[in-house]
C-alpha positions as CSV (number, residue, x, y, z in Angstrom):
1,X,-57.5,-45.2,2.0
2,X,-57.1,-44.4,5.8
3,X,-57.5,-40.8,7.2
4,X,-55.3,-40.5,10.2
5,X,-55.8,-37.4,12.6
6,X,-53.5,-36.5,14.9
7,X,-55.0,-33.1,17.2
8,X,-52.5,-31.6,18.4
9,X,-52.5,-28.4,20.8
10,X,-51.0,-26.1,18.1
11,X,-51.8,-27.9,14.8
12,X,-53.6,-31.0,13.1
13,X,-52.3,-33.4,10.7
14,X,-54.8,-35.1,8.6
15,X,-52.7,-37.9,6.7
16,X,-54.1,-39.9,3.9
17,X,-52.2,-43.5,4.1
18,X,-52.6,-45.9,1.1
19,X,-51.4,-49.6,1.7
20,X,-49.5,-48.1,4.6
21,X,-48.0,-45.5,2.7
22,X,-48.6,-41.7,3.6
23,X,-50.1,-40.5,0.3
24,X,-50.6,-36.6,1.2
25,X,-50.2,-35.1,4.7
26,X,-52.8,-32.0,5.3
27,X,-52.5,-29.7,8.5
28,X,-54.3,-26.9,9.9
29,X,-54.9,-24.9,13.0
30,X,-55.9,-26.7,16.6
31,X,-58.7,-24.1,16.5
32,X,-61.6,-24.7,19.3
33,X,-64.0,-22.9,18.2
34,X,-64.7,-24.6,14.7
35,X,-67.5,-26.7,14.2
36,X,-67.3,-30.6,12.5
37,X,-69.0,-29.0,9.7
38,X,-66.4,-26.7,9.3
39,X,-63.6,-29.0,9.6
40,X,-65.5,-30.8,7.3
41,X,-65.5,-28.7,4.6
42,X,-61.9,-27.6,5.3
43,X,-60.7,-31.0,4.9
44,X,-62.4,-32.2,1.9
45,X,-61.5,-28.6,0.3
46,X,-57.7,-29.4,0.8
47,X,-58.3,-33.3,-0.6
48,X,-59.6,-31.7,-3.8
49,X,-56.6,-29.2,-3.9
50,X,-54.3,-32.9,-4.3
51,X,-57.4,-34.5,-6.7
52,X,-58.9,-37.1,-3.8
53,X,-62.2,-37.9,-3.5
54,X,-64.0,-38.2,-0.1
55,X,-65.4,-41.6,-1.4
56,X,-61.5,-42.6,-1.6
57,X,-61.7,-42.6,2.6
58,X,-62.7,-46.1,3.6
59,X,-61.4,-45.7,7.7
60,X,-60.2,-43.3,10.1
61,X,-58.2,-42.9,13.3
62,X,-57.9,-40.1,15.5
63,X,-55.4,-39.2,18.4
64,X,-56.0,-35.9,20.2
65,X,-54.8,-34.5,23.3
66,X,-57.0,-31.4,23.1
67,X,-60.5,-33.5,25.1
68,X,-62.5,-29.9,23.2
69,X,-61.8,-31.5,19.8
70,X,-62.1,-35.2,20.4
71,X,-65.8,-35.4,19.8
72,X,-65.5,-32.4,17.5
73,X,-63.2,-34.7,15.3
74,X,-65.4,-37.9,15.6
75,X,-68.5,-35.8,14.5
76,X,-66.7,-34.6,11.4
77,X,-65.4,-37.7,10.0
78,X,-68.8,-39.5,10.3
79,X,-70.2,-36.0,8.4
80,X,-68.0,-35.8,6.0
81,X,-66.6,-39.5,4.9
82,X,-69.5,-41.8,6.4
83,X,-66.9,-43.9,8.7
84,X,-66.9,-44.4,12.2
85,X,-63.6,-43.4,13.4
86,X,-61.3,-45.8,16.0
87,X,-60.4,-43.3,18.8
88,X,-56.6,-44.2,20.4
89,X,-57.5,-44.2,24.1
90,X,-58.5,-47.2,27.4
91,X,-59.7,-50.2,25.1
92,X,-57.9,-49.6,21.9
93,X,-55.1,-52.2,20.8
94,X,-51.4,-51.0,20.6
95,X,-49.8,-53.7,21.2
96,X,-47.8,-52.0,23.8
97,X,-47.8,-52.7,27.8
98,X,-48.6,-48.7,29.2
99,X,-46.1,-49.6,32.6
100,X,-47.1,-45.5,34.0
101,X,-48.2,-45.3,37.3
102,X,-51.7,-44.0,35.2
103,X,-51.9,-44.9,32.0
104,X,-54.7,-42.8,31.5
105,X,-52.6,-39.5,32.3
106,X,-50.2,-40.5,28.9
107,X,-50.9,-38.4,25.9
108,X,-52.7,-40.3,23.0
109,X,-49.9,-39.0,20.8
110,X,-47.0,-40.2,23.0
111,X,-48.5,-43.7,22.7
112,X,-48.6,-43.1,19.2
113,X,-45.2,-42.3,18.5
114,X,-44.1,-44.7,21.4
115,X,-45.1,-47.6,18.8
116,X,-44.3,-46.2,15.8
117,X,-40.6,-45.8,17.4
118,X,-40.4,-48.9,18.7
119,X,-41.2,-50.5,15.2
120,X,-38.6,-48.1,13.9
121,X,-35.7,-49.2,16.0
122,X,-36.8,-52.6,16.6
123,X,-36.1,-52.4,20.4
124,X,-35.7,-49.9,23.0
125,X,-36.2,-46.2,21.8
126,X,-36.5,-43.1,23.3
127,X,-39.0,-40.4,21.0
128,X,-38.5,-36.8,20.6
129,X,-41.0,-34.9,20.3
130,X,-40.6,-31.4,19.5
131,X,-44.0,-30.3,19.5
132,X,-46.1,-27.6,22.4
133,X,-44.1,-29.7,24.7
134,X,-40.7,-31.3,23.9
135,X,-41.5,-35.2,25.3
136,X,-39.1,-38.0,25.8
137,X,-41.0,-41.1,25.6
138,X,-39.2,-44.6,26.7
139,X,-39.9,-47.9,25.4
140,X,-37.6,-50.9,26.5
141,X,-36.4,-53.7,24.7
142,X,-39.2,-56.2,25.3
143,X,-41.9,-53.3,24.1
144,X,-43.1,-51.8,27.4
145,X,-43.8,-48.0,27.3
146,X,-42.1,-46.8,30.8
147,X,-43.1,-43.3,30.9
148,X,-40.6,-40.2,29.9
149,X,-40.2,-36.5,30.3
150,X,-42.4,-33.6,29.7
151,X,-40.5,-30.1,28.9
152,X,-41.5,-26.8,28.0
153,X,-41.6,-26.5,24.4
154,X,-38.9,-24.5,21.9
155,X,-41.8,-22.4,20.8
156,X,-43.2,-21.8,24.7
157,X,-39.9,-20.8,26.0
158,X,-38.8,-18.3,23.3
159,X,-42.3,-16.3,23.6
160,X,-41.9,-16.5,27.9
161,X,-38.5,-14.9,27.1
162,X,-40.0,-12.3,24.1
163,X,-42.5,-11.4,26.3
164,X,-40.6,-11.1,29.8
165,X,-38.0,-9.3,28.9
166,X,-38.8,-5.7,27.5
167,X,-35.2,-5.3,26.2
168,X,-35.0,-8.9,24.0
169,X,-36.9,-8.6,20.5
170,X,-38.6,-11.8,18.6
171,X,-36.0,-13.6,16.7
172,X,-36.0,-16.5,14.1
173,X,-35.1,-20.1,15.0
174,X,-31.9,-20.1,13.2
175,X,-28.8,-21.6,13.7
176,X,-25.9,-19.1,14.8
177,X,-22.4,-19.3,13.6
178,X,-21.0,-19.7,17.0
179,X,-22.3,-20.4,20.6
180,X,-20.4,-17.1,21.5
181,X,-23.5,-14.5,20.1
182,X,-21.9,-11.4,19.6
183,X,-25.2,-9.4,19.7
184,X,-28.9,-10.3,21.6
185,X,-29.9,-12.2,18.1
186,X,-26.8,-14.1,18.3
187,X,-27.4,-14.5,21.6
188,X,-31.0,-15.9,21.9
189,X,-30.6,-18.3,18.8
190,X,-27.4,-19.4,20.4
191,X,-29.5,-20.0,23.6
192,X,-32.3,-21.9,21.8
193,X,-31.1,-24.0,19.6
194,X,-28.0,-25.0,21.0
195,X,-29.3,-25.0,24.7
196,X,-32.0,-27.1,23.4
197,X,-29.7,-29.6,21.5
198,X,-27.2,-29.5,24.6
199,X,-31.0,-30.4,26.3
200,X,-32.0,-33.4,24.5
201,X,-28.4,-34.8,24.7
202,X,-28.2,-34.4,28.2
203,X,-31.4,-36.4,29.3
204,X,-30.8,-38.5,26.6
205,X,-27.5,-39.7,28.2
206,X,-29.5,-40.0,31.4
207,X,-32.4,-41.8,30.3
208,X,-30.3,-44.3,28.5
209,X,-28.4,-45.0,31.8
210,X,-32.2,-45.5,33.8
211,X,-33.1,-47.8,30.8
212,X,-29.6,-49.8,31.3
213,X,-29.9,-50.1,27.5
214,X,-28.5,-48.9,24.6
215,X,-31.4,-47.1,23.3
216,X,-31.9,-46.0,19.7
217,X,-33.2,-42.7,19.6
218,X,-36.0,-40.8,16.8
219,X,-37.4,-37.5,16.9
220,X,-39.9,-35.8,15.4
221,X,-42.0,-32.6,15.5
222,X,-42.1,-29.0,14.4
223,X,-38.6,-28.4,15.1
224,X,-37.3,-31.9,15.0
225,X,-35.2,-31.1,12.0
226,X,-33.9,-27.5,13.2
227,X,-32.3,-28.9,16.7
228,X,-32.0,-32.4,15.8
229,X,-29.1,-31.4,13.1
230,X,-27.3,-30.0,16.8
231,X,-27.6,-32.8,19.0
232,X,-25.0,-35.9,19.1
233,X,-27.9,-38.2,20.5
234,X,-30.8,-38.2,17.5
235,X,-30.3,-40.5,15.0
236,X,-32.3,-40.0,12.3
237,X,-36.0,-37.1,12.2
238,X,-39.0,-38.3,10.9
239,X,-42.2,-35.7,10.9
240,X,-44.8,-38.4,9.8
241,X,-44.1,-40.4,12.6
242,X,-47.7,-40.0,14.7
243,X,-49.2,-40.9,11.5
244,X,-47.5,-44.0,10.6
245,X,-48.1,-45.2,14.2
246,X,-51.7,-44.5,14.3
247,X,-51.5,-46.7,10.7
248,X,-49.8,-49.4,13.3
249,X,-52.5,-49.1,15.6
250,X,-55.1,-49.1,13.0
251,X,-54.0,-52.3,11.4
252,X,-53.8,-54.0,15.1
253,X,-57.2,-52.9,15.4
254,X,-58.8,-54.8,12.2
255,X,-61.2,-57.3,13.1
């Protein structure tokens, strides 16, 4: 069984793939200040909770964008499962040309998802993902990751606005029954879901016309499902797709 860890700024997914399958997904909190020790009893607590042994784990994989918890990660798996974990970063195999100006500046996890959407639509993609940030990541037709957009995330904006503006209250991400909000809850879910649909269509239909292609397009993250159901441009939401494309990477990695 493979353990593939995906760190996050907010959260972490631990997902347990079996003959490329995803078997159970786990998350917890992005938190700093735990030791491997303590991940690794938090982890093999929740595999008990769904009856898997640690012994079961035979390789891991890790992609993290918080640099605090890389080596925090790394020291856990070895602790707890007695694997040395493949780390996505410069020397790994992904089977994807990194065409950004740095390729070192690109988020492990937009690499991730990059191939994991590219083996989706079987050519050129763009990835949503709805996560801290909202990222657009762009992969042509011949498998070259060009680079994307970086936005401020659903979750980042609402709390700037909640916390700004002493006369707006917190509200849940729901969908309204009209754009037109009649009242300030109306109002702000009006302005967050559907301005971020209207969002994601809009530099969809732009990044399509810099690709020159007609690019399939995949989303997935936190609130993939919420605004994805809103926009004209995402085709389908997957929220295990980080995990199936560190399986990708993983089995590209195999001696």
């Amino acid at each position: 069984m493979l353990l593939a860890v995906d760190v996050g700024n907010t959260n972490i997914s631990f997902g347990l793939l079996s003959s490329g399958k995803l078997v159970h997904h786990l998350r917890s909190e992005s938190a700093r200040q735990r030791t491997s020790d303590e991940y690794a009893i938090l982890v093999r607590q929740m595999m008990t909770l769904y009856g898997v042994e640690a012994s079961a784990i035979k390789s891991a994989i890790i992609a993290s964008v918080v640099p605090a918890l890389t080596d925090t990660m790394v020291a856990f798996v070895r602790r707890a499962f007695s694997v040395e974990p493949l780390v996505v970063g410069p020397g790994i195999k992904t089977g994807m040309p990194i065409l950004y100006e740095d390729p070192r500046e690109v988020g492990a996890d937009r690499i991730v998802n990059a191939v994991a959407g590219y083996d989706w639509a079987a050519g050129s993609v763009i990835v949503v993902d709805f996560g801290t940030a909202t990222t657009f990541d762009c992969v042509s037709k011949k498998g070259e990751y060009l680079g994307g957009v970086i936005t401020p995330g659903v979750q980042i904006s609402a709390d700037a606005l909640f916390a700004r503006a002493a006369r707006l209250h917190r509200v849940d991400f729901a969908v309204p029954a009209k754009a037109i909000g009649r009242n300030s809850t109306q109002s702000m879910q009006s302005g967050i879901v559907f301005g971020y649909a209207a969002m994601v269509d809009g530099l969809c239909s732009r990044l399509k016309k810099e690709l020159g292609e007609d690019a399939r397009v995949i989303a997935t993250g936190g609130l993939a499902t919420l605004i994805g159901k809103q926009t004209t441009s995402i085709e389908t939401v997957d929220s295990d797709l980080t995990l199936t494309g560190l399986h990708l990477i993983h089995q590209r990695n195999l001696p």
